[in-house]
N, C-alpha and C positions, 0 to 999 in steps of 0.2 A: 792124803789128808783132804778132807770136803773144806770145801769154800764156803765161809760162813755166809752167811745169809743176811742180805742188808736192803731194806726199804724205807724207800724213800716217797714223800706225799709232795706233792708240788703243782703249781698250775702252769697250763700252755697261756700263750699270750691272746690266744681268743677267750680262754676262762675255764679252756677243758679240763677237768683235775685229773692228774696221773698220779701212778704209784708205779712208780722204775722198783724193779728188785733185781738184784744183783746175789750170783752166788748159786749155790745150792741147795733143793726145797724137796727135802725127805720129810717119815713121819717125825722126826727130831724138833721141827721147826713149821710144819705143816698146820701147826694151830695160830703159830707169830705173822702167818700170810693170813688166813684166814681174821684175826682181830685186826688186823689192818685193811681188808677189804671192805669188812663190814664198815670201821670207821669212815675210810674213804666215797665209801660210794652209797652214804649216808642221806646225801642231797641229790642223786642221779647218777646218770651213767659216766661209768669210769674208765680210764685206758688206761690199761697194765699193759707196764713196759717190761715184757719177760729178754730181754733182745741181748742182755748180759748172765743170765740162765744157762748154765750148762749143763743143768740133770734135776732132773723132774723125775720125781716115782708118784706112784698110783697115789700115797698121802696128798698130794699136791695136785694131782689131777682132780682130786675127790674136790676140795677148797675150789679150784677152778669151775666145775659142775655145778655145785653149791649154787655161788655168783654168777652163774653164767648170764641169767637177765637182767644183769647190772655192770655186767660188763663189754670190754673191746681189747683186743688183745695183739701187743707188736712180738714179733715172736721172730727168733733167729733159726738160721734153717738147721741145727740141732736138734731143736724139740718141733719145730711144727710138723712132722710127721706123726711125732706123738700126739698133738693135738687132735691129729684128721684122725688118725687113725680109732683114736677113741671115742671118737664122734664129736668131740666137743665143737670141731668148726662148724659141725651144723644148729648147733644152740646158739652162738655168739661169732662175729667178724672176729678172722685174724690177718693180719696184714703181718708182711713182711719188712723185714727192719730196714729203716729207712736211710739209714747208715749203710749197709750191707753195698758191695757196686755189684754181684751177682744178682 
């Protein structure tokens, strides 16, 4: 059973805006990230927190691509091989989850 898909807009306490999303981002749900980035990173650059992400298809990489010069991305070592792999890390920073102790 996929894990629903849950995002979240919130700010860091320097002012940086994120979007934590949480779950799984197929073409099912690949347009609910997409109206949310756009919302989000409306006023500048934004850090998506993919780092509770546990499956990303091509829908979601496509949304990712989209926003790439509007975004920054924390990403769990799950998916950032799909990240690099598909070039996105060369469009946009991905950092590693900062929670993660590996």
């Amino acid at each position: 059973m996929a894990t629903p898909l849950t995002l979240v807009a919130s700010e860091r306490s320097d002012g940086t805006p994120v979007l934590a999303v949480t779950g799984e981002i197929d073409m099912s749900n690949a347009g609910d990230l997409d109206d949310a980035l756009t919302r989000s990173a409306a006023d500048g650059p934004l850090l998506v927190d993919l780092s509770q992400v546990g499956y990303l298809d091509s829908a979601g990489l496509t949304v990712l691509f989209t926003h790439a010069s509007n975004i920054r991305l924390i990403a769990n070592p799950l998916i950032t091989p799909v990240l690099t792999i598909s070039g996105l890390s060369e469009l946009t920073t991905i950092e590693g989850n900062p929670s993660d102790p590996s």
